[in-house]
C-alpha positions as CSV (number, residue, x, y, z in Angstrom):
1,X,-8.6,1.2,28.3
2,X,-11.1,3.8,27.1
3,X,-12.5,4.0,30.7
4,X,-9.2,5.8,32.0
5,X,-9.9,9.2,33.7
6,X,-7.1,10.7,31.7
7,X,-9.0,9.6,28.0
8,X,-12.0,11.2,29.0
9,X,-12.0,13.9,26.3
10,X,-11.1,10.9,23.6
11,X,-14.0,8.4,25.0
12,X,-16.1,11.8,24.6
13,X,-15.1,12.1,21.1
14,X,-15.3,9.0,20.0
15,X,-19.0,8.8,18.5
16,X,-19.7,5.2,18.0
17,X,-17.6,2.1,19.7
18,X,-17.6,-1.2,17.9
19,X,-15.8,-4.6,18.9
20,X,-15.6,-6.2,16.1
21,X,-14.6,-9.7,16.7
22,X,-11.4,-11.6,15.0
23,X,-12.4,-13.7,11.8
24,X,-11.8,-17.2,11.5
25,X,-9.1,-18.0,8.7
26,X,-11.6,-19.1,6.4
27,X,-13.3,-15.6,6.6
28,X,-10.7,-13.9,5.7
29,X,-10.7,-14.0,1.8
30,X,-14.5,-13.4,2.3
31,X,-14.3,-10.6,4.2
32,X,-11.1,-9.1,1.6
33,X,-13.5,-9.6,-1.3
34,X,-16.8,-7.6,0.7
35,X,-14.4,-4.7,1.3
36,X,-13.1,-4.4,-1.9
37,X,-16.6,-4.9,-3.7
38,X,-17.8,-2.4,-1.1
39,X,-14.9,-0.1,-2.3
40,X,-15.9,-0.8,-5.6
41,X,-13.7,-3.6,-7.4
42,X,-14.8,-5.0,-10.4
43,X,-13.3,-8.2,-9.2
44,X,-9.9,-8.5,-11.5
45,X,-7.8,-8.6,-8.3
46,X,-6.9,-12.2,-7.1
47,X,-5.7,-13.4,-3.8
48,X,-3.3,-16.6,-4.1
49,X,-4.3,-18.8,-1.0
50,X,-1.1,-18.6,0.2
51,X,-1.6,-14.4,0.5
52,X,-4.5,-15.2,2.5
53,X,-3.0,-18.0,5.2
54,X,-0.1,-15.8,5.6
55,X,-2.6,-12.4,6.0
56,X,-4.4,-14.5,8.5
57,X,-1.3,-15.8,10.7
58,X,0.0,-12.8,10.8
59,X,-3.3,-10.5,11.6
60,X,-4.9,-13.0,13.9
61,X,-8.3,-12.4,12.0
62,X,-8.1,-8.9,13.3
63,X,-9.8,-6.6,10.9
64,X,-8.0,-3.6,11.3
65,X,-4.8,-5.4,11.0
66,X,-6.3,-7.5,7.9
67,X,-6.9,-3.6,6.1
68,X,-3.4,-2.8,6.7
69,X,-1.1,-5.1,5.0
70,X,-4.3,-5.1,2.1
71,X,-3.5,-1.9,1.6
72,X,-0.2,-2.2,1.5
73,X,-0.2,-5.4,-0.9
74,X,-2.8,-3.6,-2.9
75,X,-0.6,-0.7,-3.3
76,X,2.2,-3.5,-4.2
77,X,0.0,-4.5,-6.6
78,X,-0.5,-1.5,-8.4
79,X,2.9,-0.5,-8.6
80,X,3.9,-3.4,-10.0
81,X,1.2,-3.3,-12.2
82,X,-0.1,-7.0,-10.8
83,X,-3.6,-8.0,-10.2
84,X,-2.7,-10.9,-8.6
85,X,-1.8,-10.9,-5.0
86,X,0.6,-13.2,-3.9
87,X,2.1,-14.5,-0.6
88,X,5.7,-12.2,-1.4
89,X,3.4,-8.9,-1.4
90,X,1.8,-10.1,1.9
91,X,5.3,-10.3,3.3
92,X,6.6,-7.3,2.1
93,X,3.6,-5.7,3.8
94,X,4.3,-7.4,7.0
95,X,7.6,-6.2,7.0
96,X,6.8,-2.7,5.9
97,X,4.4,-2.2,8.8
98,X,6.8,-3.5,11.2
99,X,9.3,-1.3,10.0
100,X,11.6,-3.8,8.1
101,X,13.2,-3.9,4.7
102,X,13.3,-6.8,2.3
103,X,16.8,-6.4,2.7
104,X,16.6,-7.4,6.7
105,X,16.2,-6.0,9.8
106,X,16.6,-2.7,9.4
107,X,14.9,0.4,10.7
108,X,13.1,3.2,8.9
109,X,15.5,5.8,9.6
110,X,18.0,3.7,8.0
111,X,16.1,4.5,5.2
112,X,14.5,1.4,4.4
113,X,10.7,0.0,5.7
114,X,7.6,2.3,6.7
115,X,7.3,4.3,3.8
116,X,8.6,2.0,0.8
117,X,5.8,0.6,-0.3
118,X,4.3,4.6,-0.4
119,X,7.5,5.8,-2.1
120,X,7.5,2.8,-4.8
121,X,3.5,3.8,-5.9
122,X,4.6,7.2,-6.0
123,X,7.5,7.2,-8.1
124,X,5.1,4.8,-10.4
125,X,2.5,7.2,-10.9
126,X,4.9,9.7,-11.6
127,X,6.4,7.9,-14.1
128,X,2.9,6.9,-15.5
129,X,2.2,10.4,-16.2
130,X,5.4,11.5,-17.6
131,X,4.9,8.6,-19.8
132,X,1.5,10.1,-20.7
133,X,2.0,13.6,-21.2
134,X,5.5,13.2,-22.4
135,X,7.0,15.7,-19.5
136,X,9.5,13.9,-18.6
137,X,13.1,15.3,-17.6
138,X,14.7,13.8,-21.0
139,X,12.3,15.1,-23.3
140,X,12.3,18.6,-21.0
141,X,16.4,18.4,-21.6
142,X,16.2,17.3,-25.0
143,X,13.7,20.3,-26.1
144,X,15.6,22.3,-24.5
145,X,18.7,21.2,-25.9
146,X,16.8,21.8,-29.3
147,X,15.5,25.2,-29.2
148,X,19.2,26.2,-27.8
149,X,20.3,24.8,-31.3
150,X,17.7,26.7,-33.2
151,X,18.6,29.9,-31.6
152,X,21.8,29.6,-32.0
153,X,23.6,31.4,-35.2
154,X,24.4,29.8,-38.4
């Protein structure tokens, strides 16, 4: 596809080319665990078997597909505070990256899909540090609530 006339300025940019060839199901969990370690996991998170046979059916063994719905079911797992992934977080991924909701077949712009996985880790870490600095919308309204009491006169 590369050697198209029209994607000679992208072949050109492209620096180094590499086929790298689908995995074999029983690969997969291997290959998961070397990226991660590589990434630098201390090895807490688990992959359930069935996570990995439905990573596998779905990706083909194709390592670019295989880093997309992990990290997607990795950012699952961390805003659901889990460190076990399981076969439901695999789905979810699957239908996040093809642009479906849990809910069914519905598109993106129908507000559902691409981005919910994103949005959901989000909304956790904002929480997270609300919850740790106490700046929070109730404590801002309730201090603010306070100090209209206090200047207030007797």
């Amino acid at each position: 596809m590369l050697a198209q006339d029209n994607l000679r300025q992208l072949r050109q940019r492209i620096a180094l080319r590499h086929h790298v060839a689908p995995l074999a199901a029983e690969e997969v969990g291997e290959y998961i665990e070397h990226r991660l370690h590589v990434a630098g996991s201390d090895g807490r998170i688990q992959w359930h078997p069935e996570a990995l046979a439905l990573i596998y059916e779905y990706s083909c063994g194709v390592p670019r597909l295989i880093n997309v719905l992990c990290d997607k079911a990795l950012l699952a797992g961390y805003a659901t505070e889990s460190f076990t992934i399981d076969a439901a977080m695999i789905q979810r991924a699957i239908d996040d990256t093809e642009c479906r909701t849990v809910f069914g077949n519905v598109s993106a712009r129908a507000g559902g899909g691409a981005m919910s996985l994103v949005h959901e880790a989000l909304q956790k870490a904002e929480r997270e540090k609300q919850r740790k600095t106490g700046d929070s919308p109730i404590f801002a309204q309730r201090a603010t609530t306070r100090g209209a009491a206090s200047a207030s006169p007797a």
